[in-house]
N, C-alpha and C positions, 0 to 999 in steps of 0.2 A: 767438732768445731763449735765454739761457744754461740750463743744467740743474738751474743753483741758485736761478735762479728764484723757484722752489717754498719754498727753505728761508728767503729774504728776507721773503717772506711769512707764512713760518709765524714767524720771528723778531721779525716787526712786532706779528704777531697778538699774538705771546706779553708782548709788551711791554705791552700791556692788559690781558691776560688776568692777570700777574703786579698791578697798582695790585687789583686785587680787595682789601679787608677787609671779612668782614661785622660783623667788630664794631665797624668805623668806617666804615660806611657813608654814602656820601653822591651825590647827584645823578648827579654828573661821570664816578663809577664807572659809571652805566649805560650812561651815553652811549659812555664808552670802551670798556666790554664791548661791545655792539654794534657797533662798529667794529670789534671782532677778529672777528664769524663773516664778512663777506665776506672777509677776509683767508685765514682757516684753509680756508674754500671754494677760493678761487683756490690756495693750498696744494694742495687734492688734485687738482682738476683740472689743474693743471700736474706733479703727480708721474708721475715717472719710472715706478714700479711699484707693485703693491700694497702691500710693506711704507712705501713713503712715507706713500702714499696714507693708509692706516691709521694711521700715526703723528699727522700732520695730523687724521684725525677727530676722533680719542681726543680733542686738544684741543679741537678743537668741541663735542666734546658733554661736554667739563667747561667748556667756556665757557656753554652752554645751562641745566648743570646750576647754575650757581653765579646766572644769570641769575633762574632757575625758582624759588630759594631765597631771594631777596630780594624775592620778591612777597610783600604782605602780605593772603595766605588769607581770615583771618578779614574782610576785607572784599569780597574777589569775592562774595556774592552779592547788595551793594545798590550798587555800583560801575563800571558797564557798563565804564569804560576798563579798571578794573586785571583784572577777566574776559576783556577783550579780551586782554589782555597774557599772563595765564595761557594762555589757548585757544594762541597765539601760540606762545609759547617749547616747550608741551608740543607742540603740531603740529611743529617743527622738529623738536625736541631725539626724536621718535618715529623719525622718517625719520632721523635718522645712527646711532642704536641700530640700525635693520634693515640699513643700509649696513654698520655697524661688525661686527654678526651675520656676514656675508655677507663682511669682510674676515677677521674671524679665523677662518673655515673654510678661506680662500683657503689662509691663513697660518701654518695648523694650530696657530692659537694657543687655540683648545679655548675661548672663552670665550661660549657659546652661554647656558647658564643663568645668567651675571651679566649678559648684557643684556637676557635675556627678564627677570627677577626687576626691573631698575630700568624695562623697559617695565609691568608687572604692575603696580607702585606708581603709576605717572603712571595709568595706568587707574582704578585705586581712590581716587586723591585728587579726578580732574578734578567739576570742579561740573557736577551736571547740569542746572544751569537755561541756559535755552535753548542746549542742547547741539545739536540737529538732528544735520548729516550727522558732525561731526565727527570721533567718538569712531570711526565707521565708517573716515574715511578715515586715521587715525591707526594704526587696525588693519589697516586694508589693505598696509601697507608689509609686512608681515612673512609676508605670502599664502605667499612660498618655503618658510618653516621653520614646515611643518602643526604640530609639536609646539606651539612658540611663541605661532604665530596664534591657534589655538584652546583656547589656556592665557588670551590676551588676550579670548578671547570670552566665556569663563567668568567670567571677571574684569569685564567688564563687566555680563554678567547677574546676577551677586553686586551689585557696585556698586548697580543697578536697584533690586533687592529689600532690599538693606539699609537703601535711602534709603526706600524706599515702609516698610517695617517702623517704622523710626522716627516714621516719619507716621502709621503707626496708631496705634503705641503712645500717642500723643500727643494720640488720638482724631479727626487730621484726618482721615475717612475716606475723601474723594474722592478727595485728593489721591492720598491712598497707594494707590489702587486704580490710577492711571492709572500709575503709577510701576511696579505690578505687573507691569500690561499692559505695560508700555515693556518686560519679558525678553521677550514672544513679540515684540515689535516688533523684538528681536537675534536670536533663532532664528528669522522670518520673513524679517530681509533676509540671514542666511549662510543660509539655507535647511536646515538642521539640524532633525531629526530620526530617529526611531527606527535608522532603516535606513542612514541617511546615519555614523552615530554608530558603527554595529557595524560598517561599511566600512572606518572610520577607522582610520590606523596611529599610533593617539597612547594614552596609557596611559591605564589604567583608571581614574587618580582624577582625568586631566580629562571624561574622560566620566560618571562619577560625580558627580563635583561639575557637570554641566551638566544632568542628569538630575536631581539633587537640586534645584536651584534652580528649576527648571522647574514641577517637582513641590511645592514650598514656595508657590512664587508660584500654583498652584490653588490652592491651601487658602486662601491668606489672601483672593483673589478671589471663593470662594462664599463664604465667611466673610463678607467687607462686601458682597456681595450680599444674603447672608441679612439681615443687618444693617439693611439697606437695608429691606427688605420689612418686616423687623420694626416699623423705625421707624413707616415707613406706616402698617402697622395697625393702632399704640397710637393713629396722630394720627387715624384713618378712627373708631377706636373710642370714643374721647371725643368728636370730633364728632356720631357717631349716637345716642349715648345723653344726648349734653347738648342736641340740638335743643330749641328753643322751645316748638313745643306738643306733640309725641311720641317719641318712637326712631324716628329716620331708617331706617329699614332697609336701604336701599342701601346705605348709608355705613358696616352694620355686615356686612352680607353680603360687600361690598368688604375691609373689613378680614378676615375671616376666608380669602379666597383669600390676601393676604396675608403670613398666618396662614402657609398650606399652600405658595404661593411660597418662605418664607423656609425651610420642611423640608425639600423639593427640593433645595434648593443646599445644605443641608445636608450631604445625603443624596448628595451629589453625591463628597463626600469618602469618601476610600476608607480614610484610614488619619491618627489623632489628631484624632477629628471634635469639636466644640467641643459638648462635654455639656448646658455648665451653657443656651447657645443653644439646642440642641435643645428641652431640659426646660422651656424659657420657650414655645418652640414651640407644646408640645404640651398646655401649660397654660395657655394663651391661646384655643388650637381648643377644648379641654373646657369653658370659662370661657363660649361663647359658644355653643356647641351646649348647654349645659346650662339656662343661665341665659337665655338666647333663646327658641333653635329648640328647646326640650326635646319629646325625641318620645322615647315609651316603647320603642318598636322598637328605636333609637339609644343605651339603656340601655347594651348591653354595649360598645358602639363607644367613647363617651364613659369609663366605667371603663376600659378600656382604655389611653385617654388620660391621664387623670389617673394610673392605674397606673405606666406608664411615666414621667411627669413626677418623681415623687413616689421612684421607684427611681434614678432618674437622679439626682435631686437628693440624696439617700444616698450614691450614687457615687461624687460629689464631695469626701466626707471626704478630710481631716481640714477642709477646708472648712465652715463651717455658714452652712446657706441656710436655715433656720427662721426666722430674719425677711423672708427676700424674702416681697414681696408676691406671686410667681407662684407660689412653694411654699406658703404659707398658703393662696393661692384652690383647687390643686388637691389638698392632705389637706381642705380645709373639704367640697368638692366630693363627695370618694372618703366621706366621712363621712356626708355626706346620703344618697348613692347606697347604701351599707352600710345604714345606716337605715331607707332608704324598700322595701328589697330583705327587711331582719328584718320590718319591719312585713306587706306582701304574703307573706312566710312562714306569718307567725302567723294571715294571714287564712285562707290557704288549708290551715293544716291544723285551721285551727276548722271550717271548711267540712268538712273532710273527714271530721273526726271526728264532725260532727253525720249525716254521711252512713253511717258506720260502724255508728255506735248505731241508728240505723234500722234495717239490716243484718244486724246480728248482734246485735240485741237480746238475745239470751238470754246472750252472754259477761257484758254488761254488769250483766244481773238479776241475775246470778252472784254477781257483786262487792259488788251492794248489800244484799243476802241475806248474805253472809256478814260484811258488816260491821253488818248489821242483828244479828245473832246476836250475836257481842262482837268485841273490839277482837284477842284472842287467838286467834279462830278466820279471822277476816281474815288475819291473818299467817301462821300455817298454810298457810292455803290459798295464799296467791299464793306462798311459797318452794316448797308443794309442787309445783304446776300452772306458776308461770311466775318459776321461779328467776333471781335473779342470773348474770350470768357471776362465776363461780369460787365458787359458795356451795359451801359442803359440808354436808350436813344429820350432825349428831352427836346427833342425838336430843333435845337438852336446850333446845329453843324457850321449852317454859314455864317452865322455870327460869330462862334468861334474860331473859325478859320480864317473871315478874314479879320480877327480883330490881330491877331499873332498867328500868322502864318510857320513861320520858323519852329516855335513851342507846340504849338499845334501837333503841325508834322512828326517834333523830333519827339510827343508822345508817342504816336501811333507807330512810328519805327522799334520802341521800345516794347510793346503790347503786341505787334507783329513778328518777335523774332522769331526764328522759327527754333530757337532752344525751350521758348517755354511751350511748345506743342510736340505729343509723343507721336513712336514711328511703330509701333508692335503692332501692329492688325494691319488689314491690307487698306481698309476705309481709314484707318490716322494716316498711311502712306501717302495716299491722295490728299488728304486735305494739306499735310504737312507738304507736299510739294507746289500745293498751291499758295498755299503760306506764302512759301520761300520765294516764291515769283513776286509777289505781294510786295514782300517786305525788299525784295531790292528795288523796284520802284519807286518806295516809300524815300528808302535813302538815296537813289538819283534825285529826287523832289525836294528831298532836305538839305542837301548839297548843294543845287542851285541856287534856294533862301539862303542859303549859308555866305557861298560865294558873294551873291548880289548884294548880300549887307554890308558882307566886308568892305566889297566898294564904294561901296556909296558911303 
């Protein structure tokens, strides 16, 4: 066989390869493109040396590329042939890219990052419905050039995740979950991980960007896991409370694990964990321990809850969650709790102050003695014996008192209330209940000025 062979073939090829127009594209041009790659093939395998060899590729794979660019895209994913035909052309056109890699190193024609960059593109264009081994054995060819290979595997776990992202965004959320998992299903068949990554002699922003993506695709994972559980327990919880003849309680004990499943995975995220999901979380568990299983023990657990929801949902600014219905349920919640917690306050310090007076009856004789006497000698006495904080006595009581009786008073009712005096130790209890004796005396006395002016 002569040695020119090679170049007969590569001149046939080129005679197809040349009718290409895509702006007058038509049938005939396909058929006769494919007729130039066995040709540019038989070209290299009949070359003399690798610079032949290499010359002859290059064609090929502007034959593949020019092939790959009159597919029309926007219809591979409801058109099993023209999918076919994409899968096809991008499976060749991968394998003379790793060939071509591999001749211009020969060749020392240095062009190592413009065929990785046009393999990178076929990566992130290729469709991934029912892709299988494919996109694997595509990437396989370039196993030689670690830098390459595993630039191409990042690319494909990017691809993964950008496809599943858009599926959430979109709200399809199953979908986009399994698309998530499809990056560990790349990092499971190269077997990549931690230790594998820090071994590697490939730069730091493919391994960054393999670690990021990795790391991207948990979050969105518990994220529609949580999502998931969440759903559950809204649809567990309007079942149990709209049964036929009572509150199914299964049905709402089940949604509250739900509840707590969906915090979990939450919880599960280490770093931009999804607030506003928490905050529905945890105003969902307060929403149904309160309004259910309410158990006085559980008081501070459930505040808690709502707490957190209610701060979380603040968090959110410039946001506003004041109309969602899980931030109404838990300030409506924190407000009863606040409430029921003032009320048992005021119980137990009526209690206590009836236990006082019993006690230490004689403070108390004290007080009504000296208001029994006059209105003037009451005043006296409690500035002199149980002073304001910061009063200063300047002698002139009765001067002041009776120059404005009324004002007077309705100071001393304000500097006697018993909110600005604390109840922690057992000596503020006492003073604070004698306060409070104080100070309603204070306002029967300002109430009469009050009344008597009016009339007059």
């Amino acid at each position: 066989m002569s040695n020119n062979e090679y170049k007969k073939k590569r001149e046939e090829g080129l005679q197809f390869l040349n009718l290409f127009d895509k702006n007058n594209f038509a049938l005939i041009n396909d058929k006769k493109l494919n007729q130039a790659i066995p040709l540019f093939q038989e070209s290299i395998n009949r070359a003399p040396n690798t610079e032949e060899a290499y010359d002859s590729s290059k064609l090929l794979q502007d034959t593949l590329e020019k092939l790959l660019s009159i597919v029309e895209k926007d219809k591979i994913e409801n058109h099993e042939d023209i999918f076919r035909k994409y899968i096809y052309y991008s499976s060749k056109l991968m394998t003379v890219l790793a060939n071509n890699m591999k001749y211009s190193q020969q060749t020392k024609d240095s062009k190592d990052d413009f065929y990785k960059n046009i393999a990178v593109n076929i990566i992130k264009e290729i469709p991934l419905k029912n892709i299988g081994n494919t996109a694997y054995e595509m990437i396989g060819h370039f196993s030689p050039f670690q830098e390459a290979y595993y630039e191409l595997i990042s690319s494909l776990m990017r691809h993964y995740f950008n496809y599943a992202l858009n599926l959430f965004e979109n709200k399809k959320i199953i979908p986009s979950k399994n698309f998530f998992l499809s990056v560990f299903d790349v990092q499971s068949n190269y077997n990549i991980d931690a230790i594998t990554l820090d071994k590697l002699k490939i730069s730091k922003e493919i391994k960054t960007e393999i670690e990021d993506v990795i790391e991207s695709s948990k979050f969105y994972i518990n994220r529609i896991d949580a999502m998931i559980e969440l759903q559950k327990g809204d649809e567990l919880y309007e079942q149990g409370i709209n049964a036929e003849e009572s509150m199914d309680m299964d049905d709402i004990r089940e949604a509250l694990t739900c509840y707590r499943n969906a915090l979990n995975e939450i919880n599960k995220i280490k770093e931009n964990k999804d607030i506003e999901l928490e905050a529905i979380c945890y105003s969902h568990i307060a929403k149904i321990m309160y309004r259910i299983f309410k158990n006085k023990k559980q008081n501070n657990k459930i505040k808690s809850y709502v707490l957190t929801a209610v701060n979380l949902g603040i968090s959110l600014a410039p946001k506003n969650v004041g109309k969602e219905k899980w931030y109404i349920d838990a300030t409506n919640i924190l407000q009863d709790i606040r409430n029921e917690e003032a009320r048992e306050e005021e119980r137990n310090d009526d209690q206590y102050r009836e236990e006082m007076k019993k006690r230490k009856q004689e403070i108390f004789n004290e007080l009504y003695a000296k208001k029994n006497e006059s209105n003037l000698v009451f005043v006296k006495f409690i500035l002199e014996k149980y002073p304001y904080k910061g009063y200063k006595n300047n002698g002139n009581i009765e001067e002041e008192f009776s120059k404005d009786n009324k004002n007077f008073l309705k100071t001393l009712t304000v500097k006697y209330h018993p909110d600005r005096y604390p109840k922690n130790t057992e000596e503020e209890k006492e003073i604070y209940t004698i306060i409070h004796e104080i100070s309603s005396i204070l306002n029967q006395m300002y109430s009469i000025y009050d009344d008597y002016q009016r009339k007059d």
